[in-house]
N, CA, C and O atoms as CSV, one atom per row, in Angstrom:
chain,resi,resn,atom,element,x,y,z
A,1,UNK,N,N,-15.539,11.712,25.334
A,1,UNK,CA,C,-16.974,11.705,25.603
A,1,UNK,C,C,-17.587,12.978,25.029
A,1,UNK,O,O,-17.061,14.077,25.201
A,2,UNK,N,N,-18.822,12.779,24.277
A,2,UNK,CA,C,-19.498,13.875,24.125
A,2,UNK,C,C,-20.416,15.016,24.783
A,2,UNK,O,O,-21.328,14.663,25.531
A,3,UNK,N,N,-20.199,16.350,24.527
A,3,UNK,CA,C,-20.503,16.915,25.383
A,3,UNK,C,C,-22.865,17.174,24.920
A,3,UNK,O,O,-23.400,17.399,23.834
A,4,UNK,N,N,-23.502,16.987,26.307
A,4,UNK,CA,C,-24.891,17.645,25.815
A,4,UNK,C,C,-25.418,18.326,26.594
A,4,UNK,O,O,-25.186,18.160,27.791
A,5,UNK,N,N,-26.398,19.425,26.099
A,5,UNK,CA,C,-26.753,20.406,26.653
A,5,UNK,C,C,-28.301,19.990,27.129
A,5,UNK,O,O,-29.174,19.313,26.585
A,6,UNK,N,N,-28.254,20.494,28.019
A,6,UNK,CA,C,-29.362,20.673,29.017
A,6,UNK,C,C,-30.008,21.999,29.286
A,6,UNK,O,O,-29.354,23.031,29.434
A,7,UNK,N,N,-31.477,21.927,29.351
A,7,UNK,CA,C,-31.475,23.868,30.064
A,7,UNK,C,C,-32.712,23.243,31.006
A,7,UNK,O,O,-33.666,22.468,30.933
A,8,UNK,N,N,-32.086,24.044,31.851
A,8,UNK,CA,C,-33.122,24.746,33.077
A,8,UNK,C,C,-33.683,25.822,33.517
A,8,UNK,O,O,-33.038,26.811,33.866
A,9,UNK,N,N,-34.775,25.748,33.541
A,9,UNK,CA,C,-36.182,26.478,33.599
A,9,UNK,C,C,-35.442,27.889,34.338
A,9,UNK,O,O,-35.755,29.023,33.974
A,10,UNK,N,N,-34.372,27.614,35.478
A,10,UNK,CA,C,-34.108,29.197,35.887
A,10,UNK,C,C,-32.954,29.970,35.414
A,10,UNK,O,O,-32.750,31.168,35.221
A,11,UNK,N,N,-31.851,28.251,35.219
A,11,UNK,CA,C,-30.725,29.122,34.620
A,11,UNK,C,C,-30.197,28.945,33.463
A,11,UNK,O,O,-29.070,29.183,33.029
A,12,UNK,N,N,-31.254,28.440,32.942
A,12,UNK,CA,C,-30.582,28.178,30.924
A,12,UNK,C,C,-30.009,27.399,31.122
A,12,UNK,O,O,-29.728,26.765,32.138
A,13,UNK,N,N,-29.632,27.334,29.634
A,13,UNK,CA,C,-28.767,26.397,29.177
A,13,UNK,C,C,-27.255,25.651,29.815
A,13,UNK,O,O,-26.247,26.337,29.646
A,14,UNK,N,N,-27.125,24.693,30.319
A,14,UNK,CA,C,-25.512,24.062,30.712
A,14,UNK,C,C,-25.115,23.138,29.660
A,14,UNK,O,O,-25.856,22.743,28.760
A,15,UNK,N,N,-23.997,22.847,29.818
A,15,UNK,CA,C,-23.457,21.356,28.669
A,15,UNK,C,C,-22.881,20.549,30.112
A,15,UNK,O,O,-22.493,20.908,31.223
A,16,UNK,N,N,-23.067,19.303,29.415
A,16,UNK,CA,C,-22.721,18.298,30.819
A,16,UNK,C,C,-21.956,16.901,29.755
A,16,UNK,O,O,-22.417,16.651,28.642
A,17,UNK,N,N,-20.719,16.099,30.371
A,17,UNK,CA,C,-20.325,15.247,29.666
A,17,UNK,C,C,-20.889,13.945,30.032
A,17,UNK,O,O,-21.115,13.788,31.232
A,18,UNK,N,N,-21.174,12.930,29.191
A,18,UNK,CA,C,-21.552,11.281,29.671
A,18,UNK,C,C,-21.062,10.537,27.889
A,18,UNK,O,O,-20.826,10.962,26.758
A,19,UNK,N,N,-21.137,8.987,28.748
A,19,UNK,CA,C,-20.631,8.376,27.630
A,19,UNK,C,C,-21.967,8.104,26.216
A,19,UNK,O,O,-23.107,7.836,26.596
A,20,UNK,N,N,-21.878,8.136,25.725
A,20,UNK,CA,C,-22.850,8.264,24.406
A,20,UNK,C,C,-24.169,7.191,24.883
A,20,UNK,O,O,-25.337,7.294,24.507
A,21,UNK,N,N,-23.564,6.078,25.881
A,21,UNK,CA,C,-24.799,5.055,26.125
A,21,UNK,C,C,-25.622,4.972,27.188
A,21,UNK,O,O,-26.538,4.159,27.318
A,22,UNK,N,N,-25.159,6.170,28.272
A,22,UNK,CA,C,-25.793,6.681,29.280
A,22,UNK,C,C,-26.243,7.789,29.253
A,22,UNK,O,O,-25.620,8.512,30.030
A,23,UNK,N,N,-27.401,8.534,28.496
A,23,UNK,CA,C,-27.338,10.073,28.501
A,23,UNK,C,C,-28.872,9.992,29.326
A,23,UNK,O,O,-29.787,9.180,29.193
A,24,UNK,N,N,-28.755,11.031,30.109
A,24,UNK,CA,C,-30.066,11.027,30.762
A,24,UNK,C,C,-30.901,11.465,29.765
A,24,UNK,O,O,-30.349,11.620,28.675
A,25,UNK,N,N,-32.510,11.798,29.851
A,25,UNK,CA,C,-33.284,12.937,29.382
A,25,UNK,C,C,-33.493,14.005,30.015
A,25,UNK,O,O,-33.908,15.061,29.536
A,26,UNK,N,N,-33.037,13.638,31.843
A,26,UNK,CA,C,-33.440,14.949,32.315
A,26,UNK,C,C,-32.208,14.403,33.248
A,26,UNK,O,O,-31.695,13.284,33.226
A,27,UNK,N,N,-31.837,15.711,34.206
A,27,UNK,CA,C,-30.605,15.668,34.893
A,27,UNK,C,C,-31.176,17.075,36.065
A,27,UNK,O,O,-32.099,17.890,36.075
A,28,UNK,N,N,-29.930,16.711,37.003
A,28,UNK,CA,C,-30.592,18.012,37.904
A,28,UNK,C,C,-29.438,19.580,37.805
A,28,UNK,O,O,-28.244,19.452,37.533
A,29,UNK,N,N,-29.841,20.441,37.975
A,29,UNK,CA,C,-28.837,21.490,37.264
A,29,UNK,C,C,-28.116,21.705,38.313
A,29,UNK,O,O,-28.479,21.492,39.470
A,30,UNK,N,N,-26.743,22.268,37.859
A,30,UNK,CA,C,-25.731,22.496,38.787
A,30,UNK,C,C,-26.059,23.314,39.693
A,30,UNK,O,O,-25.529,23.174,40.795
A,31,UNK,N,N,-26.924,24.284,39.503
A,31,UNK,CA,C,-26.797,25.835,40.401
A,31,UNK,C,C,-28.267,25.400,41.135
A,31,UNK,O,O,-28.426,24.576,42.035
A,32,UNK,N,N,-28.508,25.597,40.973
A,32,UNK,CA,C,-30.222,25.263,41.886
A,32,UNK,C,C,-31.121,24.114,41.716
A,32,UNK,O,O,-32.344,24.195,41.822
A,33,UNK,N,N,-30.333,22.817,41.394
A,33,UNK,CA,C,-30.478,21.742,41.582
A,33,UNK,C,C,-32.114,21.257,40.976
A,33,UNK,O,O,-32.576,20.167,41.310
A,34,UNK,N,N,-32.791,22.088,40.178
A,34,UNK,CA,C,-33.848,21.511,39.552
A,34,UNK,C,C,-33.929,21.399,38.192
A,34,UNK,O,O,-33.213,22.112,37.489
A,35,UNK,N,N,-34.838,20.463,37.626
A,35,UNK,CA,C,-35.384,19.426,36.931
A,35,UNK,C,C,-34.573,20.002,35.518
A,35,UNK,O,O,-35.140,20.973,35.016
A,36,UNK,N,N,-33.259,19.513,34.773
A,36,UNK,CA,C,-32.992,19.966,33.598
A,36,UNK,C,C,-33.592,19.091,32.289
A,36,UNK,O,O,-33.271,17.931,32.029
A,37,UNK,N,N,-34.114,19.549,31.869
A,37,UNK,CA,C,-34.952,18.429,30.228
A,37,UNK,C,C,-33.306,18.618,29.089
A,37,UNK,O,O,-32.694,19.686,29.087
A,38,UNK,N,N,-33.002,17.830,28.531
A,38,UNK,CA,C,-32.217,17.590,27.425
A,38,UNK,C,C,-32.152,18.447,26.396
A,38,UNK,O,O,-33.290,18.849,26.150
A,39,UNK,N,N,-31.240,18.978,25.582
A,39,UNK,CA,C,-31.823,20.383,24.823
A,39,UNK,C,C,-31.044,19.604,23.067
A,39,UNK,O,O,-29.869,19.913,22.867
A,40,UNK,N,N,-31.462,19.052,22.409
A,40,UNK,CA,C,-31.207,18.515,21.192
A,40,UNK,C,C,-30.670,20.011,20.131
A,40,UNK,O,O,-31.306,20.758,19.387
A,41,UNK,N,N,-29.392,19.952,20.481
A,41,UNK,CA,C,-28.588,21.019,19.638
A,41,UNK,C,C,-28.119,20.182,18.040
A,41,UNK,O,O,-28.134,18.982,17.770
A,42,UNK,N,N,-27.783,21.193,17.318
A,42,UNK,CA,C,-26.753,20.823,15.876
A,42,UNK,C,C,-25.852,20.240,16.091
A,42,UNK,O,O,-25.373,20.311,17.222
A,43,UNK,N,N,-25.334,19.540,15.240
A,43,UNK,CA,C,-23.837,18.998,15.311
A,43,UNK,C,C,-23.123,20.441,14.630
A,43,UNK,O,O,-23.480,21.254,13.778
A,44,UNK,N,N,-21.520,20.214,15.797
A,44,UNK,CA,C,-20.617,21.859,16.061
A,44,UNK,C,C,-19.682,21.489,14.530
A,44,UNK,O,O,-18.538,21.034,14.536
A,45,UNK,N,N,-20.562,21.839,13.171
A,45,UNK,CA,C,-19.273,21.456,11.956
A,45,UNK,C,C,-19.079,22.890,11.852
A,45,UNK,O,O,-17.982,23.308,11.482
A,46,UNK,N,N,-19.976,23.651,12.123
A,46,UNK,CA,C,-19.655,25.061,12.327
A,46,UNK,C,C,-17.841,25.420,12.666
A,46,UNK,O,O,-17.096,25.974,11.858
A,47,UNK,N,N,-17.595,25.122,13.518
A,47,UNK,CA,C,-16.520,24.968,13.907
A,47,UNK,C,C,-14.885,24.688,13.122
A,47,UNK,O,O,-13.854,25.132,13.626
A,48,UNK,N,N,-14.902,23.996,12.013
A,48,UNK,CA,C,-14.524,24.282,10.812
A,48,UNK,C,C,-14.118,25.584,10.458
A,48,UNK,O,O,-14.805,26.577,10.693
A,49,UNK,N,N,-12.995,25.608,9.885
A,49,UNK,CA,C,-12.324,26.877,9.280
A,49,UNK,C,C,-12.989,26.557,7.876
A,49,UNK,O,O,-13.350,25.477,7.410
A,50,UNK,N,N,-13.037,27.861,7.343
A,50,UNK,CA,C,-13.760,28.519,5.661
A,50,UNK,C,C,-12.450,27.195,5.178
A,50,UNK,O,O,-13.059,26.368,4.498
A,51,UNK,N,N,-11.572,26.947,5.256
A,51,UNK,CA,C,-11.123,26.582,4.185
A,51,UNK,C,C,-10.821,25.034,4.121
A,51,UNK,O,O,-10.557,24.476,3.056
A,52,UNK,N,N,-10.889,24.266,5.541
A,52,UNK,CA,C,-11.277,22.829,5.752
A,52,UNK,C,C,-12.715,22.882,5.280
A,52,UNK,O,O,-13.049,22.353,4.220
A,53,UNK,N,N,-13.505,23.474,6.013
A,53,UNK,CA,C,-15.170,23.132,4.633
A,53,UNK,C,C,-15.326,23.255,3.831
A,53,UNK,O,O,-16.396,22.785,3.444
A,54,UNK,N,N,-14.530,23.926,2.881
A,54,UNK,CA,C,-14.382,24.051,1.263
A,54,UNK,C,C,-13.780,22.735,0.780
A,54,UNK,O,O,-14.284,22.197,-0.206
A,55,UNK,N,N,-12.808,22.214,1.358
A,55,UNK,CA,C,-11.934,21.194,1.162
A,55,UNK,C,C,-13.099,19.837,0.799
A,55,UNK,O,O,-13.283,19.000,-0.085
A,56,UNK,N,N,-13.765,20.310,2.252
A,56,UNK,CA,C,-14.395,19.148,2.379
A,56,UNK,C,C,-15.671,18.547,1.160
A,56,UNK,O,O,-15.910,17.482,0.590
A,57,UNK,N,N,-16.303,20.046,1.198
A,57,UNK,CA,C,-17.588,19.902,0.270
A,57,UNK,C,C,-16.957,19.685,-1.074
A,57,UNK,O,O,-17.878,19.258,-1.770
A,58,UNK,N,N,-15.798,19.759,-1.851
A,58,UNK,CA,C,-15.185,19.772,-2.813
A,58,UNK,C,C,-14.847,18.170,-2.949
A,58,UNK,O,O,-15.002,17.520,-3.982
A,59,UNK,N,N,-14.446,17.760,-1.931
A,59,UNK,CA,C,-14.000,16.468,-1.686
A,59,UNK,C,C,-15.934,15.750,-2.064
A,59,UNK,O,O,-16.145,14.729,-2.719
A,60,UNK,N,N,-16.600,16.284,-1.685
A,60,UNK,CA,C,-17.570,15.470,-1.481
A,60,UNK,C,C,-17.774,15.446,-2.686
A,60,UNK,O,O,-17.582,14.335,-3.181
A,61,UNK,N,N,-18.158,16.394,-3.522
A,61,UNK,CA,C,-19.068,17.145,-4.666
A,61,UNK,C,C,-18.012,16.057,-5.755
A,61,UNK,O,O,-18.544,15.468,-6.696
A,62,UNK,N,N,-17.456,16.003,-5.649
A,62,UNK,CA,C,-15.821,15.316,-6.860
A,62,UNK,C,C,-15.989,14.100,-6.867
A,62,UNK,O,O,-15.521,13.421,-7.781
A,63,UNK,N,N,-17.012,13.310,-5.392
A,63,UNK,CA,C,-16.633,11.634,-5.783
A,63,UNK,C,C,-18.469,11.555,-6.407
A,63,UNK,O,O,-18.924,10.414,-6.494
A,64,UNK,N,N,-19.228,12.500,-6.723
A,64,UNK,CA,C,-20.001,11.897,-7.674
A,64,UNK,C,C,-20.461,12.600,-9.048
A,64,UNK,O,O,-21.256,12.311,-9.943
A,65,UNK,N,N,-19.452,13.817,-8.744
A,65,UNK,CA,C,-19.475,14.747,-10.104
A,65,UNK,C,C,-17.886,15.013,-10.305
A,65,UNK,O,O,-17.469,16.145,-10.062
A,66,UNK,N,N,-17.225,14.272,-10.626
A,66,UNK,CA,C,-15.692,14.768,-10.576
A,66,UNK,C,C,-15.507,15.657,-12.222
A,66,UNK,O,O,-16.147,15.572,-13.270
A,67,UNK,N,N,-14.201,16.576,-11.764
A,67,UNK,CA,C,-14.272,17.788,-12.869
A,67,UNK,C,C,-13.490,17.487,-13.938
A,67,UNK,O,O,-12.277,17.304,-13.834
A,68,UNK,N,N,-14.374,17.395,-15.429
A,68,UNK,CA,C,-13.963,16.655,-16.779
A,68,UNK,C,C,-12.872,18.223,-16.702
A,68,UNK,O,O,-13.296,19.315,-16.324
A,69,UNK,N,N,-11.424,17.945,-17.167
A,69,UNK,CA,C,-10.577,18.556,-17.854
A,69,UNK,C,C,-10.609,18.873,-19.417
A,69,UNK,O,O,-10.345,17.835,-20.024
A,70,UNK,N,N,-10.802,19.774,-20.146
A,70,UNK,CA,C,-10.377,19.585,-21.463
A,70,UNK,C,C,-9.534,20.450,-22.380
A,70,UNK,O,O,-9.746,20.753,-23.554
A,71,UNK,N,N,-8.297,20.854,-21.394
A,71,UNK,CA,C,-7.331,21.601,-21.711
A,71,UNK,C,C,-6.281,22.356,-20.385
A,71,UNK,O,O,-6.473,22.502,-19.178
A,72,UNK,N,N,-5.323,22.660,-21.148
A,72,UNK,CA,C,-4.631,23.623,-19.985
A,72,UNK,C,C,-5.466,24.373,-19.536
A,72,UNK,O,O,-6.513,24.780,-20.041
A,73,UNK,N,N,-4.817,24.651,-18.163
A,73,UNK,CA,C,-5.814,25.791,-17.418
A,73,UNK,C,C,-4.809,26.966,-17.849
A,73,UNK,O,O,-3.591,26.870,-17.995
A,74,UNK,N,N,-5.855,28.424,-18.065
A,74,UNK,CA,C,-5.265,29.741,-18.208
A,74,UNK,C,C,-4.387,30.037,-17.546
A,74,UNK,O,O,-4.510,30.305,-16.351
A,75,UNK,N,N,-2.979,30.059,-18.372
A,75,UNK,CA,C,-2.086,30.845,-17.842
A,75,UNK,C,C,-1.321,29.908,-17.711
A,75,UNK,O,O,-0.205,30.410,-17.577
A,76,UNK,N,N,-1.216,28.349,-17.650
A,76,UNK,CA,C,-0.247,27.377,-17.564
A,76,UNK,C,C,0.744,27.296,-19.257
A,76,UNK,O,O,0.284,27.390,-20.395
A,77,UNK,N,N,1.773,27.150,-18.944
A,77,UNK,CA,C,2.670,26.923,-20.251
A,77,UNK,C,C,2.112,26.162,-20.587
A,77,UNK,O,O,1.624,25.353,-19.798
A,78,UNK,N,N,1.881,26.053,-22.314
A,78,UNK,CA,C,1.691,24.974,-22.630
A,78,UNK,C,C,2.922,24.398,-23.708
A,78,UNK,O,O,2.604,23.670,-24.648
A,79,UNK,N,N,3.986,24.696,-23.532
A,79,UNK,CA,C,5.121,24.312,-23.894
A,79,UNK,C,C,5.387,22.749,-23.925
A,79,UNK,O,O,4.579,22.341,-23.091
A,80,UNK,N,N,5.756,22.148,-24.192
A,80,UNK,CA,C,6.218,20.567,-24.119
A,80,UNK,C,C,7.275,20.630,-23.445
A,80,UNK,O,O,8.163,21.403,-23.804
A,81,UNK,N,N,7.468,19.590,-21.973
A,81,UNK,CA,C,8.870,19.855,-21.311
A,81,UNK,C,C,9.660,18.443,-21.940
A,81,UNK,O,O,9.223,17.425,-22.477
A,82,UNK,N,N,10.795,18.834,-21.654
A,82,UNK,CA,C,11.263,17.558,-22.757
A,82,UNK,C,C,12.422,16.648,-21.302
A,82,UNK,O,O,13.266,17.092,-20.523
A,83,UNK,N,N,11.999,15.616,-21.487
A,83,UNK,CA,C,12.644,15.103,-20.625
A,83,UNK,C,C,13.706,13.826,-21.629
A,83,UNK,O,O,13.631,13.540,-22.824
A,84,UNK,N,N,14.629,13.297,-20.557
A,84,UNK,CA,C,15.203,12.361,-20.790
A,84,UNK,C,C,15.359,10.965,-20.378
A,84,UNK,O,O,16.152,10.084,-20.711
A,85,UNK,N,N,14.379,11.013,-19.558
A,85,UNK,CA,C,14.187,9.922,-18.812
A,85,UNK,C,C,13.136,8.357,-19.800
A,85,UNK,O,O,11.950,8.226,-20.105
A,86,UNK,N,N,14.296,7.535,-19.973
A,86,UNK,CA,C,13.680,6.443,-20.564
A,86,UNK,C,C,12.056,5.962,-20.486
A,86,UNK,O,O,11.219,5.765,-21.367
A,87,UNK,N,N,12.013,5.869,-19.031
A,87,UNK,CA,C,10.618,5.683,-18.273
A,87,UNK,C,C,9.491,6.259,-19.077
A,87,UNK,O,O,8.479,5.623,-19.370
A,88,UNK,N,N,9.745,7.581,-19.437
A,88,UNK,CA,C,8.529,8.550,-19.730
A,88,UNK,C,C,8.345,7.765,-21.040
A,88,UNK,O,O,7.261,7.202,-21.200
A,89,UNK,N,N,9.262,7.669,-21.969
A,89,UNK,CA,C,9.054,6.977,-23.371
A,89,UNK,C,C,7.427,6.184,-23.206
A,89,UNK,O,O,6.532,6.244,-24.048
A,90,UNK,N,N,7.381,5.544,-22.041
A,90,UNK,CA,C,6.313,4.569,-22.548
A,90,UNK,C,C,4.668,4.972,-21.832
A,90,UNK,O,O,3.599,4.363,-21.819
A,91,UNK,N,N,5.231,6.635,-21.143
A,91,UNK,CA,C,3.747,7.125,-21.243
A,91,UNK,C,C,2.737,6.965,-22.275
A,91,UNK,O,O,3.122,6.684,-23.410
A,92,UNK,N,N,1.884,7.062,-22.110
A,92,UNK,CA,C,0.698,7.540,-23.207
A,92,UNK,C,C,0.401,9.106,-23.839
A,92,UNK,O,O,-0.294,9.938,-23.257
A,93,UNK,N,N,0.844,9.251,-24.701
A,93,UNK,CA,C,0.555,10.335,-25.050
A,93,UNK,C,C,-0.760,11.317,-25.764
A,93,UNK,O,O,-1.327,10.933,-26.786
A,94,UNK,N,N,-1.137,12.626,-25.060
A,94,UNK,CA,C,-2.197,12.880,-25.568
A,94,UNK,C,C,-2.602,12.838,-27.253
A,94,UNK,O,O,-3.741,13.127,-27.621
């Protein structure tokens, strides 16, 4: 269940849990039992490590701009590895 925040007029802000199809607009507050109004926060993507949101926006950015290659990247051998494996024979070669 998701959690939503509420504030009241004396003691701020609370978070309270309900199922997504019952959410009040107003609720009564835990501590002094008056009138809480609904407090429409962000969604928590914040929450995310630097390097799952990189992942992610990369992931995003790639399925409608994906990145044209047109050579080794710096610093990769560009040696030919030579294999023996029949299979490869019927790669395509650049």
């Amino acid at each position: 269940m998701p959690l939503y925040d509420f504030r009241c007029p004396s003691c701020g802000v609370f978070e309270a849990l309900y199922p997504m199809d019952s959410v009040p607009g107003d609720r009564g507050c835990r501590t002094c039992s008056e009138t809480a109004t609904r407090v429409y926060s962000p969604v928590g993507l914040s929450r995310l490590g630097t390097a799952r949101a990189n992942a992610i926006a990369d992931g995003e950015r790639s399925a409608s701009e994906p990145e044209v290659v047109s050579g080794p990247t710096p610093g990769s051998s560009s040696a030919a590895r030579i294999t023996h494996d029949p299979r490869h024979l019927k790669l395509p070669r650049p």
